[in-house]
C-alpha positions as CSV (number, residue, x, y, z in Angstrom):
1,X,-32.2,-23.4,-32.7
2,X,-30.5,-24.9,-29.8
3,X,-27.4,-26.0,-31.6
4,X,-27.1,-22.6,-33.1
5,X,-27.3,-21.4,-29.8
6,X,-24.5,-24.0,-28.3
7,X,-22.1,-22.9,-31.1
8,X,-22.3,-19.1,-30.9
9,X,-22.1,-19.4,-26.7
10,X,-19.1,-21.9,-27.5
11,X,-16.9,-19.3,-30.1
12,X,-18.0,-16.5,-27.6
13,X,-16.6,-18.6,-24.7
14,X,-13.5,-19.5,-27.1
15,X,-12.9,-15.8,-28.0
16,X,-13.1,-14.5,-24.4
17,X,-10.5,-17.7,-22.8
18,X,-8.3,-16.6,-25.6
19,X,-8.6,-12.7,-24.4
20,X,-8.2,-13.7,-21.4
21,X,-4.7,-15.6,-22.1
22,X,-3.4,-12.7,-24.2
23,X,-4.0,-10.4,-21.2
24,X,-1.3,-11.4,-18.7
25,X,-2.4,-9.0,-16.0
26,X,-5.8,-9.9,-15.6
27,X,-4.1,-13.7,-16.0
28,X,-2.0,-13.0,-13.2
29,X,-4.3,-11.1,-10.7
30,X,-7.1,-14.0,-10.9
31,X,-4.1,-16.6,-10.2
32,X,-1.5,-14.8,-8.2
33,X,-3.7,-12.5,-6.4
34,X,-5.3,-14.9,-4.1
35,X,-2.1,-16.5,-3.2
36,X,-0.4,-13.4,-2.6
37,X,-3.3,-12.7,0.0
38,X,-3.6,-16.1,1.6
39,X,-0.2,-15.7,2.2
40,X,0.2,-12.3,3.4
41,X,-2.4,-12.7,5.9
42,X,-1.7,-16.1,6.8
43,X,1.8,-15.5,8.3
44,X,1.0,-11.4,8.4
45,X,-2.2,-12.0,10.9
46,X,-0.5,-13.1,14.1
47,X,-1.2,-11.3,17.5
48,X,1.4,-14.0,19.3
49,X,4.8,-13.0,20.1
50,X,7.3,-16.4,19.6
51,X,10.3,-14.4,20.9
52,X,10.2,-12.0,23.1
53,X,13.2,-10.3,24.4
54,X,13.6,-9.3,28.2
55,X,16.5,-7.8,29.7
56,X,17.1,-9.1,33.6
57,X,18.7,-6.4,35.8
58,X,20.4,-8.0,38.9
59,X,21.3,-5.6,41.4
60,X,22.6,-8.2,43.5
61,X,23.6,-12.1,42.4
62,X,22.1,-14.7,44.6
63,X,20.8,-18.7,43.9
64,X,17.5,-17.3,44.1
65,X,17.5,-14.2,41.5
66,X,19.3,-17.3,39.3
67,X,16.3,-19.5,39.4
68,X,14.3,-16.9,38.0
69,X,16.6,-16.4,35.1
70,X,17.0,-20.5,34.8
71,X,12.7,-20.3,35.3
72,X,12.5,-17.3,32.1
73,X,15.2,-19.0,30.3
74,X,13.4,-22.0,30.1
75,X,10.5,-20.4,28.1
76,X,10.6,-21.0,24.7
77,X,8.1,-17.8,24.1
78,X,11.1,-15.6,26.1
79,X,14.8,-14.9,25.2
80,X,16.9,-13.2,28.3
81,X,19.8,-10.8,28.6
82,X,21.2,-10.7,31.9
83,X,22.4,-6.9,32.6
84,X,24.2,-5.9,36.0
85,X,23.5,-2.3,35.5
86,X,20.1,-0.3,34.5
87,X,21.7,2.2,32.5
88,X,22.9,-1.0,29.7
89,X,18.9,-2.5,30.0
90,X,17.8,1.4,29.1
91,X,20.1,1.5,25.9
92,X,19.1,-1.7,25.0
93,X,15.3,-1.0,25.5
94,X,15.4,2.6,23.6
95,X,17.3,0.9,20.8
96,X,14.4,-1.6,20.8
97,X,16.9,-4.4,21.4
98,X,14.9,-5.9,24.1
99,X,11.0,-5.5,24.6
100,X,10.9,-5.4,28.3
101,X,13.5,-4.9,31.7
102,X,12.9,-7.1,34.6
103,X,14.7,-5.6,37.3
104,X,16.1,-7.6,40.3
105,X,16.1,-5.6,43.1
106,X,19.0,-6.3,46.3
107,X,17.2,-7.0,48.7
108,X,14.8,-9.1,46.7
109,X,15.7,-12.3,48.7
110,X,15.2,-11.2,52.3
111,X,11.8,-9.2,51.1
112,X,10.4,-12.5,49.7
113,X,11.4,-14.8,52.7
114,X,9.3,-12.0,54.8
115,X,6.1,-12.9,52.3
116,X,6.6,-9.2,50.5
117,X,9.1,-9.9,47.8
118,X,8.9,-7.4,44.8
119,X,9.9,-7.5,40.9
120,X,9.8,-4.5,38.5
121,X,8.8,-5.2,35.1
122,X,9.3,-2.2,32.3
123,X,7.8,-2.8,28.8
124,X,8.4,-1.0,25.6
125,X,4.9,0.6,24.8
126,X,5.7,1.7,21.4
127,X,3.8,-1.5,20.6
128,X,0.8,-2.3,22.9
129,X,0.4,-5.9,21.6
130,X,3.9,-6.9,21.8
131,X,4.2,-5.3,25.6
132,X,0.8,-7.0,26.7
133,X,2.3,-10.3,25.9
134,X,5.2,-9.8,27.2
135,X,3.4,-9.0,30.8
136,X,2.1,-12.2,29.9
137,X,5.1,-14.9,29.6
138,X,6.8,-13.0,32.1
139,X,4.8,-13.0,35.2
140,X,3.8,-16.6,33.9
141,X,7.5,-18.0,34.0
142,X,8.1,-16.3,37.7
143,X,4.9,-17.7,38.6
144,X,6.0,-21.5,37.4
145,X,9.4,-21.1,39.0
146,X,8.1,-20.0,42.1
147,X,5.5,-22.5,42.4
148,X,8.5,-25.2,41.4
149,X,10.2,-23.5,44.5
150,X,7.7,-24.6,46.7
151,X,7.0,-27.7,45.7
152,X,10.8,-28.5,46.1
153,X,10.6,-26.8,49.8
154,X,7.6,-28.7,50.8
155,X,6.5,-25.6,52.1
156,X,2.7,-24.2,52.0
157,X,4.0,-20.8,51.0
158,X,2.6,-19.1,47.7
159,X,3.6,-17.8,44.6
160,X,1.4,-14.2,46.0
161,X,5.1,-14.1,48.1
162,X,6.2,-12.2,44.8
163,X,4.6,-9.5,43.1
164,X,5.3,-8.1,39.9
165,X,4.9,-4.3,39.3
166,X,4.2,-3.2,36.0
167,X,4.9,-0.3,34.2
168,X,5.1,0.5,30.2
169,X,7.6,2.9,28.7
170,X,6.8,4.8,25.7
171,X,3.2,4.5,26.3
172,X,2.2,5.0,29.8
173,X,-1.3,5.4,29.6
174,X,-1.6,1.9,27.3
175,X,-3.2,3.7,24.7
176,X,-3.3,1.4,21.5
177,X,-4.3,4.7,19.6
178,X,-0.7,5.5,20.5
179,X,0.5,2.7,19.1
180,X,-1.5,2.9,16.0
181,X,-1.6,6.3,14.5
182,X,2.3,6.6,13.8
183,X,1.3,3.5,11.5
184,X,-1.8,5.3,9.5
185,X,0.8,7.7,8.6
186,X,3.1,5.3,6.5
187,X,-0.1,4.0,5.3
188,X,-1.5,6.9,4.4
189,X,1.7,8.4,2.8
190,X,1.9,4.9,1.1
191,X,-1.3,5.3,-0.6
192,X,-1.4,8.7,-1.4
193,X,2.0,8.6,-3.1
194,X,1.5,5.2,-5.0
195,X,-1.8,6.1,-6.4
196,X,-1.6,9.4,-7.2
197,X,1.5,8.8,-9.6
198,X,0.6,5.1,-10.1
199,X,-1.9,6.0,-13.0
200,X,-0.1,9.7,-14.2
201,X,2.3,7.7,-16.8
202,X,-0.7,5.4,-17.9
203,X,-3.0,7.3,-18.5
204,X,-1.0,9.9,-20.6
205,X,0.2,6.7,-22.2
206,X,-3.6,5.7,-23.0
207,X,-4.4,9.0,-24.6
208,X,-1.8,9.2,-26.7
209,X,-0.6,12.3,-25.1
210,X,2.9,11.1,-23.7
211,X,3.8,10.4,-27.4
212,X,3.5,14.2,-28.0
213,X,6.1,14.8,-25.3
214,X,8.9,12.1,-26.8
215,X,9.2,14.9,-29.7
216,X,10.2,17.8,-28.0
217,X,13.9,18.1,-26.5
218,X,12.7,17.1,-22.9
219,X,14.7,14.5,-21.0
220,X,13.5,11.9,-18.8
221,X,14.7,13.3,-15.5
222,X,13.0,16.4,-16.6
223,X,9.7,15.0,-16.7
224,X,10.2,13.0,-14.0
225,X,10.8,15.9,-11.6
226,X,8.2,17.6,-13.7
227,X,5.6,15.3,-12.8
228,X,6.6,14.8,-9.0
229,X,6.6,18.4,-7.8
230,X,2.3,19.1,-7.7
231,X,2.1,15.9,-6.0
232,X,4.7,16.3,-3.8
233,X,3.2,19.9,-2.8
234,X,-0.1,17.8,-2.2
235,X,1.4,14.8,-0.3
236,X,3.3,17.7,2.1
237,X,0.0,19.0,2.6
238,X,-1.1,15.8,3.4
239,X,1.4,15.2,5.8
240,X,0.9,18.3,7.7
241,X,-2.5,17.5,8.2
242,X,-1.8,13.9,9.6
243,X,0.6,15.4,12.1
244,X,-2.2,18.2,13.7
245,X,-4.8,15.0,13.9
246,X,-2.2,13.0,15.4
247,X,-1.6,16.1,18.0
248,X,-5.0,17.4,18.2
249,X,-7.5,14.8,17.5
250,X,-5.6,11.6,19.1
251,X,-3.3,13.7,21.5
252,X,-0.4,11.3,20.3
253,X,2.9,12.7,21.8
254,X,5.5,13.8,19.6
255,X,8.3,13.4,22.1
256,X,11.1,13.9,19.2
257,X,11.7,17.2,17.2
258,X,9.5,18.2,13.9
259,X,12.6,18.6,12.0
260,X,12.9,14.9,12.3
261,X,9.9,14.0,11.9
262,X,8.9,16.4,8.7
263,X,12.7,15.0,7.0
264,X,11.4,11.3,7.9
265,X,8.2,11.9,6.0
266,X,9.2,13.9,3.3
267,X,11.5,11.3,2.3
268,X,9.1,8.6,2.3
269,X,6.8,10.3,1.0
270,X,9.6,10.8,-2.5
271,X,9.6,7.2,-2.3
272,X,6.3,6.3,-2.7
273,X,5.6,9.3,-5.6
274,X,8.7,7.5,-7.2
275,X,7.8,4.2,-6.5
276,X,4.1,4.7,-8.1
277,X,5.9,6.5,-11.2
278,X,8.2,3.4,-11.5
279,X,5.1,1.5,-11.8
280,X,3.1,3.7,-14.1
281,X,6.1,4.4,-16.4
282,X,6.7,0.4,-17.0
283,X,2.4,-0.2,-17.2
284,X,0.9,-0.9,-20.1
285,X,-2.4,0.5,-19.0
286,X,-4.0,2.5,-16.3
287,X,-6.1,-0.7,-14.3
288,X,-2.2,-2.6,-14.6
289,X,-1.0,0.0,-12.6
290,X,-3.7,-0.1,-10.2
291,X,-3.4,-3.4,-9.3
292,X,0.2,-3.6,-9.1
293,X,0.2,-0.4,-7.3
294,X,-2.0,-1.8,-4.7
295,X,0.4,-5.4,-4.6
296,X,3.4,-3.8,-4.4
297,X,3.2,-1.0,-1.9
298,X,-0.3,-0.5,0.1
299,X,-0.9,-4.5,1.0
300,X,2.8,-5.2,2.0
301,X,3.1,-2.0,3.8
302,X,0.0,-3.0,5.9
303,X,0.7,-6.7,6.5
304,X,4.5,-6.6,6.4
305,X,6.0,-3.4,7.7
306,X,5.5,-3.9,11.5
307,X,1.9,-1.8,11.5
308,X,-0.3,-3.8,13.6
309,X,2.2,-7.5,14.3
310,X,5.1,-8.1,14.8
311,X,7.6,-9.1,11.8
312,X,9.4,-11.3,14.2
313,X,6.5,-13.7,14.1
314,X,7.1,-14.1,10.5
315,X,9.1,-16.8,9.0
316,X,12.7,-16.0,8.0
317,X,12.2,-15.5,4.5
318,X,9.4,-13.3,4.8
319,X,11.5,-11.2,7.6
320,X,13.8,-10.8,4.8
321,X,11.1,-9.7,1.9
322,X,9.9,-6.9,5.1
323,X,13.6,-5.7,5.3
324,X,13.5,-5.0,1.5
325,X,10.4,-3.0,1.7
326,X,10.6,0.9,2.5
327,X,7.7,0.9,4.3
328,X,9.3,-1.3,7.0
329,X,12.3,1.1,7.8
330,X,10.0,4.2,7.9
331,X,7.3,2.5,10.4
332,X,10.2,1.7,12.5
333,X,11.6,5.1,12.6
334,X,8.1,6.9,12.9
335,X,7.1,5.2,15.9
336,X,10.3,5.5,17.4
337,X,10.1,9.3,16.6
338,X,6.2,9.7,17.8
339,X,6.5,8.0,21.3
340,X,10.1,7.6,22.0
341,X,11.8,10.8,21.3
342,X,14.7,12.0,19.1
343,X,17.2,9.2,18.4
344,X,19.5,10.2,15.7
345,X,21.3,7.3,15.1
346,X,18.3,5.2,14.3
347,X,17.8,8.5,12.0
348,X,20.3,8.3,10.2
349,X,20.2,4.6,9.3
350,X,17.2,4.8,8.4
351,X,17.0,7.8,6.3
352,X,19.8,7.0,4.5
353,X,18.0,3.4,3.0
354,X,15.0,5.7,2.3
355,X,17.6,8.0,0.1
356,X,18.9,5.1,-0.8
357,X,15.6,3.9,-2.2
358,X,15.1,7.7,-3.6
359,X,18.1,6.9,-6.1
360,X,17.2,3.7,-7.3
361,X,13.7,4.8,-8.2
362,X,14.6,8.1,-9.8
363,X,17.3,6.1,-11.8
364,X,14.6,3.5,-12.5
365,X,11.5,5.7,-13.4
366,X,13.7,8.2,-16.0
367,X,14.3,4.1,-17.6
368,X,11.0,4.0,-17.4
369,X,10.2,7.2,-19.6
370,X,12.9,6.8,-22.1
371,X,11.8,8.8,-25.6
372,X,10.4,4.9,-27.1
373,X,6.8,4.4,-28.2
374,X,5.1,1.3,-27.5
């Protein structure tokens, strides 16, 4: 009885391995999936900023102001721009090339030999985390160069000769929700759009009712647009709804106009209906389309797009997989949009990869509902 037992639990054992090589999705999630995530989180999860950007405005040069520069300089967490005029340092901060402005005042030197010598230091906001740390390294490297000052001077004075006044741009308050709600919209429009046209093709495709449609005269780009316009009335819904919480519930400032905003989201928004289509037009099944649904937009949109860390902490190559994904160039644009106000360059470069992205999907999800059965 035993060995009858052994040999049916073996040719069970044998049948189900050999399902389980023939089906190459469920192959590849219980393989790939966990390195996919140990690696997304692994160099995704950092709170740490390796290179942060300040911009030093010197009103007027002197050896002293230049020790402070030589002191930031020589911080390998800090990379400086020396600016001679605050108006350069407030381009460069609102174009978020530089994540903070240290500004120098004139009479800086003569203050600080009376024991009252005073720094301004004015961080983006539009990322809480980023701006924090950035407080951090500064007031850190003044503090060591200072304290180097002294030692060289043999004098008893202290670094407390200097203070720092801080102020945050973008976010004045220090408000993380500020920060963070911009973000819940990509996500949100990210998982809406995926998964609610990630399964449409699929499941037609499982119950044999997509075959029906390859016999009438209907093109491809015709039932693409077909199938997009419901769900792009719900996801517009959707989006209106995120913008009055934002407003009302979180009292996040919209400092830009809501035609940019509403044009932002509403072309994201195509992208990830598209994108989800893509994927449920090329699926072979409705859990396939899940799963790679969930790989290929929702996770690398949380970990990679800039939501929560920064993408500069992330090794070059994976800096360059960010830059491919849409998510990326919307969360950038949003958050500039919410808390920063209306910049219409930044606008227009990004918009235009999002239509960019609009065009390779539609061309890629009427491929993937070409009149062929399966």
């Amino acid at each position: 009885m035993q060995s009858s037992f052994l040999i049916r639990l073996k040719a069970l054992i044998h049948k189900e391995a050999i399902q389980l090589l023939r089906a190459k999705s469920s192959l590849a999630i219980g393989l790939l999936l966990p390195i996919i995530l140990i690696l997304l989180f692994g160099y995704g999860l950092s709170f740490d900023l390796s290179n942060g950007r300040v911009a030093v405005v010197i009103e007027q040069p002197s050896p002293q102001t230049q020790q402070i520069v030589a002191g930031m300089q020589g911080s390998p967490y800090l990379t400086v721009q020396q600016f001679f005029a605050m108006p350069e340092a407030i381009t460069a901060i609102k174009n978020d090339e530089v994540d903070a402005i240290l500004v120098i005042p004139a009479n800086f030197e003569a203050e600080q030999l009376q024991g009252r010598g005073k720094l301004q230091l004015l961080s983006n906001g539009r990322s809480t985390s980023i701006a924090s740390s950035m407080q951090s390294y500064v007031s850190g490297a003044i503090s060591n160069t200072l304290n180097l000052q002294v030692e060289r001077q043999n004098s008893t004075a202290t670094q407390a000769t200097v203070s720092i006044e801080q102020r945050m741009w973008f976010n004045e308050s220090a408000n993380s929700t500020w920060f963070l709600v911009p973000g819940l919209i990509v996500l949100v429009l990210t998982l809406i759009g995926a998964f609610l046209t990630g399964l449409l093709i699929a499941r037609e495709r499982e119950q044999g009712t997509l075959e029906a449609l390859f016999v009438t005269p209907v093109r491809p780009l015709e039932l693409v647009i077909a199938k997009l316009t419901p769900y792009l009335v719900i996801g517009l819904i959707d989006i209106v709804v995120c913008l009055i919480a934002s407003s009302l519930l979180f009292e996040v400032p919209m400092r830009s106009s809501m035609l940019s905003i509403l044009s932002a989201c509403f072309l994201y928004l195509l992208v990830s209906l598209l994108l989800g289509l893509t994927i449920s037009g090329f699926a072979q099944n409705q859990f396939q389309a899940s799963q790679i649904a969930l790989l290929a937009s929702f996770m690398p949109a949380m970990m990679l797009s800039g939501f929560v860390f920064d993408i500069r902490n992330l090794p070059f190559v994976i800096q360059i997989v960010s830059q491919i994904l849409p998510a990326t160039h919307f969360m950038s644009l949003i958050k500039t949009l919410f808390l920063g106000g209306d910049d219409w360059k930044l606008w227009f470069k990004e918009c235009s990869i999002l239509m960019l992205y609009v065009i390779v999907l539609m061309f890629a999800a009427c491929k993937s509902l070409k009149k062929q059965l399966r």
